[in-house]
C-alpha positions in Angstrom: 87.7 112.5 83.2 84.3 110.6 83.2 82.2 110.7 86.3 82.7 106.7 86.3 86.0 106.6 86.1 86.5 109.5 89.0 88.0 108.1 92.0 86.2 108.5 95.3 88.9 109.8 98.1 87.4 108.8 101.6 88.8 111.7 104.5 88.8 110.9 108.1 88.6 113.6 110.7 90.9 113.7 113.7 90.3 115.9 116.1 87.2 117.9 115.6 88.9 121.1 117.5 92.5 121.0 115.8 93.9 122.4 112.7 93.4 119.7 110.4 89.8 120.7 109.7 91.0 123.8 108.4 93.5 122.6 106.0 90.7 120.2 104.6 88.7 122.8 104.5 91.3 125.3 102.6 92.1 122.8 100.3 88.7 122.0 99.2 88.5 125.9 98.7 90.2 125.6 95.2 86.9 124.5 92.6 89.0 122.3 90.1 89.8 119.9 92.7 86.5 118.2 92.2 87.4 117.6 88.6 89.8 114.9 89.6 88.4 113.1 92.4 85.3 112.9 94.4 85.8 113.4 98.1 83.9 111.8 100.5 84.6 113.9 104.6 83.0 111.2 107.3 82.0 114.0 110.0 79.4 116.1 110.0 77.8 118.2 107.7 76.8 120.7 111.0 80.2 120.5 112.4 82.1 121.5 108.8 79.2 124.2 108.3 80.3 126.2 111.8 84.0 125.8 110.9 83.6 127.5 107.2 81.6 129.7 108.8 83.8 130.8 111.2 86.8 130.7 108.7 84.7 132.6 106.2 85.0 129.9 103.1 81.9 131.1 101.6 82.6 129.2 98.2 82.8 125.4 100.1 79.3 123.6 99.7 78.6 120.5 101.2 76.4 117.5 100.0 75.0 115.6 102.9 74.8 111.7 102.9 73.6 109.2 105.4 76.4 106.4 103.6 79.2 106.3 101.1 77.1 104.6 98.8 75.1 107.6 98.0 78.1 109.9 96.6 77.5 112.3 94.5 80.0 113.3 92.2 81.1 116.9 91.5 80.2 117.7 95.0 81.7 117.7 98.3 80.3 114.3 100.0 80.2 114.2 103.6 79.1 110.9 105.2 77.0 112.1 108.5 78.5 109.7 110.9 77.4 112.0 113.7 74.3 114.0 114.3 76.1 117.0 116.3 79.5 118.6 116.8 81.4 118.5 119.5 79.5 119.0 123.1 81.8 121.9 124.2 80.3 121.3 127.5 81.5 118.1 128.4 83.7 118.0 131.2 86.0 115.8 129.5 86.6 117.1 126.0 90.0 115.2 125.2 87.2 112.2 125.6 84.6 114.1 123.8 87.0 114.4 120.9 88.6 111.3 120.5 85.0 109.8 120.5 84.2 111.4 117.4 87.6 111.2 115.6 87.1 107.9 116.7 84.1 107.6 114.7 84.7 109.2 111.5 88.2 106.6 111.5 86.3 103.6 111.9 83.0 104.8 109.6 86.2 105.1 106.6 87.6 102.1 107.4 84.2 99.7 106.4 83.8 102.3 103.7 86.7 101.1 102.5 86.4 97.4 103.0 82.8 97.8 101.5 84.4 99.1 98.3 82.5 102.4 98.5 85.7 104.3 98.4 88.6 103.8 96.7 91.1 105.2 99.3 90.9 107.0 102.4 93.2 109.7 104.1 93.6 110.0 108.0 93.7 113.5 108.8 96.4 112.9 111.8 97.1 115.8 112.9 95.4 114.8 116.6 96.5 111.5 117.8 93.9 111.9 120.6 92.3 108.7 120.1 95.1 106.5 118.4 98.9 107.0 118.0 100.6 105.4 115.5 101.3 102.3 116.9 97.8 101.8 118.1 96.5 102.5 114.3 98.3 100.4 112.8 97.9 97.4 115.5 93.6 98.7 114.2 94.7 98.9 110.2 96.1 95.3 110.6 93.0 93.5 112.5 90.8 95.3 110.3 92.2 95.2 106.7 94.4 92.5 107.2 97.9 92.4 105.8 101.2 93.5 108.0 100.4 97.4 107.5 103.6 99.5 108.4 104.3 103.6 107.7 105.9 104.8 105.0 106.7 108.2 105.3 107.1 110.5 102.6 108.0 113.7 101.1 109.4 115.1 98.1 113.5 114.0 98.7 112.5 111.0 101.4 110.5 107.7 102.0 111.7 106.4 105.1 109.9 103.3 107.2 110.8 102.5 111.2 111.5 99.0 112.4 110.4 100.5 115.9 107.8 103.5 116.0 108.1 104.5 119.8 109.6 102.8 122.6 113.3 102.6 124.2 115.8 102.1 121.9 117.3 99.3 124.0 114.5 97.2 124.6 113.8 97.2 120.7 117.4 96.1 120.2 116.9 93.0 122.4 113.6 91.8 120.5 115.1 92.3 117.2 115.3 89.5 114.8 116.6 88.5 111.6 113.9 87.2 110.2 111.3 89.9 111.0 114.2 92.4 109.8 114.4 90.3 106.5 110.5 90.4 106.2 110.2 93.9 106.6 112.8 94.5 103.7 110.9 92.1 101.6 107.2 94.3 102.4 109.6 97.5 101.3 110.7 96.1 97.9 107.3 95.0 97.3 105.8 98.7 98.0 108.1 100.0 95.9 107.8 98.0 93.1 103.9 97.7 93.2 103.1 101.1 94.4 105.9 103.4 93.1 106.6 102.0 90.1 110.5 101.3 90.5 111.5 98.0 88.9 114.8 97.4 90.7 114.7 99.6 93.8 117.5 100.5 96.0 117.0 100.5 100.0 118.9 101.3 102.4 118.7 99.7 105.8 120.1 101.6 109.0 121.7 100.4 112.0 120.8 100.3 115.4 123.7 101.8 116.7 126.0 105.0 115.6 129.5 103.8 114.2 132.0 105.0 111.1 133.2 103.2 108.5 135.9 100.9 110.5 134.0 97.5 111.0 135.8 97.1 114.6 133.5 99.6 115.8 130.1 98.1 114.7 127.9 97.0 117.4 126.4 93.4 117.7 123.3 94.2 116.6 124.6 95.0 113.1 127.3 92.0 113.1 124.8 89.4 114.1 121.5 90.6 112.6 121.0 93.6 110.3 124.0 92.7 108.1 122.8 88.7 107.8 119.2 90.2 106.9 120.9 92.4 104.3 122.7 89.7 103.0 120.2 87.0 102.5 117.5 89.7 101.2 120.1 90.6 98.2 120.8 87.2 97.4 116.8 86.6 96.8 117.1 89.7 94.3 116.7 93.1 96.3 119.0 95.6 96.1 119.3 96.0 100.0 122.2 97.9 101.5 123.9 98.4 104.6 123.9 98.7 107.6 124.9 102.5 107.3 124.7 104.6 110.6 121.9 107.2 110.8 124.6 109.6 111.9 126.7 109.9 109.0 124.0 108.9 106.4 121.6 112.1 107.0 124.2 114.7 107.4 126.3 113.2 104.2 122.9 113.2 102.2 123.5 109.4 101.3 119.5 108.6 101.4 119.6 110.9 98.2 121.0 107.3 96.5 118.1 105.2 97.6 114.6 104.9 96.6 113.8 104.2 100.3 115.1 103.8 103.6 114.6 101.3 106.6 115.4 102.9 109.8 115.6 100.6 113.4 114.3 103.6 115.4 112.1 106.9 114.8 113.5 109.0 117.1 117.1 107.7 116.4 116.3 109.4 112.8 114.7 112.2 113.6 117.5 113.6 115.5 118.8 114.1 112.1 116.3 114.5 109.8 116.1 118.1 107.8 114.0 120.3 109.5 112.0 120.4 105.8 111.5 116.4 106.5 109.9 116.8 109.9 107.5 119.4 109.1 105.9 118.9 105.7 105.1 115.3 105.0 102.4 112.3 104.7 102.7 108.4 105.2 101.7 106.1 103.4 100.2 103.0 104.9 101.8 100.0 102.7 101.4 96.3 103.7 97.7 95.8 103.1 95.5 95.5 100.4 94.1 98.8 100.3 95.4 102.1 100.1 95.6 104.2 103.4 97.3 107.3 103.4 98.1 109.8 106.8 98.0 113.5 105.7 100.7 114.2 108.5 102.7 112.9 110.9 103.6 116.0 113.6 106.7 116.2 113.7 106.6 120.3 113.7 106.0 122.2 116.8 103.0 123.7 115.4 103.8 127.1 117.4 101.8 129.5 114.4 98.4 128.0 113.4 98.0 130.7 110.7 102.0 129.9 108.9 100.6 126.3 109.3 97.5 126.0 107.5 98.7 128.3 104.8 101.6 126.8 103.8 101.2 123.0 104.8 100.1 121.2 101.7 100.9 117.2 102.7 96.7 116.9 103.0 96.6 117.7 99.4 100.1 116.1 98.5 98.5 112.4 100.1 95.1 113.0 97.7 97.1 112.9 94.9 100.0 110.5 96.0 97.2 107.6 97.1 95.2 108.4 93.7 98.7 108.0 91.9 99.4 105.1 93.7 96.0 103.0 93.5 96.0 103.3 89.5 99.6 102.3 89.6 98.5 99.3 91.9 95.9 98.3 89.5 98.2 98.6 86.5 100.9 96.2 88.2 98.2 94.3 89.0 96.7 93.5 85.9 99.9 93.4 84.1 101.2 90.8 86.9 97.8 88.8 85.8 98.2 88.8 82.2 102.1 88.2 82.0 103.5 84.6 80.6 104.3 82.4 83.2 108.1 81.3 84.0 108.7 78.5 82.5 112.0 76.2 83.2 114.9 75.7 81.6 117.4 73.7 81.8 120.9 75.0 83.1 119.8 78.3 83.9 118.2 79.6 87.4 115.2 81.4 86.5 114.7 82.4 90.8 117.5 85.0 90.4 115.5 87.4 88.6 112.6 87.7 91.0 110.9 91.2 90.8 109.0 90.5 93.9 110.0 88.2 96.5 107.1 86.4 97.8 106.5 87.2 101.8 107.1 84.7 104.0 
């Protein structure tokens, strides 16, 4: 691959004192990575330094930059967005922390808007300084769009309604035509982003119930079902509502592209443990591409187990590299196709790839 044509992956640190680091810093440990990409760490080039030092990564070399617009291909770039590391002596280091993951998130971020990276990955393993709620609330003000988490991993992609929160008080705010909307964002992901003409989604309901429609709560009756309804009708193969009970342990999801859950913690409850504990989101909804190298859902109880056999870091590199040349594609085929044009007796609107939003 040419050095023009070599994508430039923007990495955000998270907490300067957790694992995630390390994992970055394991994965970068393999040469041949630099032949497909060209990363670009906002940190420190001291900080990175002590902790290869300390993990004894002899064969990592950094290439120190005061902005992403001095990259240096076949190296490892890292954007000096702060002078020191951490000040261990701070009385408060939770605050010491979060100020410079803090830093190296929003230093990516107008990398990114700038178009001096092509896409950037959140190391998340410390949500000291934004939970996912709160980043995505940041994502939308500053890239615009209705940003919402896709998580992935190699059997799943599942999105929440609600991320946080009592399940009850989510219940009462929900609406149909938010619910409709977020279907509509979904399909487009999937047919933008992943490539899947006529994707199948599944949307889940808010409460548990079995198949007999007497037991279905109101929340299904009078809101997910209508939303399900009127999003098929437009052209999207939406489906449901199925309850999150029955639909994890019978392995249904394995007949979807994707699924749309009402609650995160409703899911998790029966997610496969393999689900929770090695996977990435991805940040669909804006213009750019914005991935989240993990989500913490494991009980990281073993540090060591963790950094040597968790690979979503590496798994979002290539996922948001796959993804943004598979944007640009759709994209520029979208640009070039042959306009609709009408004819009589025959309803051209039924064959929509991609809804518009509303």
């Amino acid at each position: 691959m040419s050095l023009n044509n070599k994508l430039k992956v923007g990495i955000s640190l998270g907490n300067p004192n957790d694992i995630g680091i390390e994992i970055i810093l394991k994965t970068f440990q393999k040469r041949e990575m630099l032949e497909f990409f060209t990363p670009v760490i906002f940190g420190s080039t001291k900080l990175l330094s002590q902790k290869k030092k300390k993990l004894g990564y002899n064969s990592i070399f950094f290439q120190g930059i005061a902005s992403a617009s001095e990259i240096v291909h076949k190296k490892i770039n890292v954007v000096n967005v702060w002078k020191d590391s951490a000040d261990n002596n701070n009385e408060n280091l939770i605050e010491e922390f979060a100020r410079l993951a803090n830093i190296s998130f929003t230093s990516g971020i107008e990398s990114l808007k700038q178009g001096q990276i092509d896409l950037l990955i959140i190391d998340s393993w410390s949500n000291s300084f934004l939970d996912g709620v709160q980043l995505l609330e940041v994502l939308k003000n500053d890239l615009g769009g209705s940003p919402y988490d896709m998580i992935l991993n190699e059997n799943l992609r599942i999105s929440f309604v609600n991320r946080g929160g009592k399940l009850n008080d989510f219940s009462q705010s929900l609406k149909k035509e938010d619910l409709s909307k977020y279907i509509k964002l979904i399909n487009k992901t999937l047919v933008q982003d992943f490539c899947i003409e006529k994707p199948k989604i599944a949307v889940l309901g808010v409460n548990n119930f079995s198949q007999d429609v007497t037991l279905i709560g109101k929340e299904e009756l009078k809101i997910i079902e209508p939303s399900v309804k009127e999003c098929f009708e437009r052209g999207i193969l939406a489906f449901g509502p199925y309850s999150a009970d029955s639909f994890f342990e019978n392995f249904e999801y394995t007949s979807f592209d994707a699924v749309l859950a009402m609650n995160e913690q409703q899911v998790l409850a029966h997610c496969d443990i393999s689900f929770k504990e090695n996977n990435f989101s991805f940040v669909g909804g804006t213009p750019y591409i914005v991935f989240r190298s993990n989500q913490n859902f494991s009980d990281v109880s073993n540090i060591e187990i963790e950094v040597n056999t968790n690979n979503s870091f590496e798994q979002a590199i290539f996922s948001g590299i796959k993804i943004y040349k598979d944007r640009k594609e759709y994209i520029d085929l979208k640009t070039n196709s042959l306009k609709k044009v009408k004819i009589d007796g025959i309803d051209m609107s039924l064959d929509e790839d991609l809804p518009d939003e509303e």
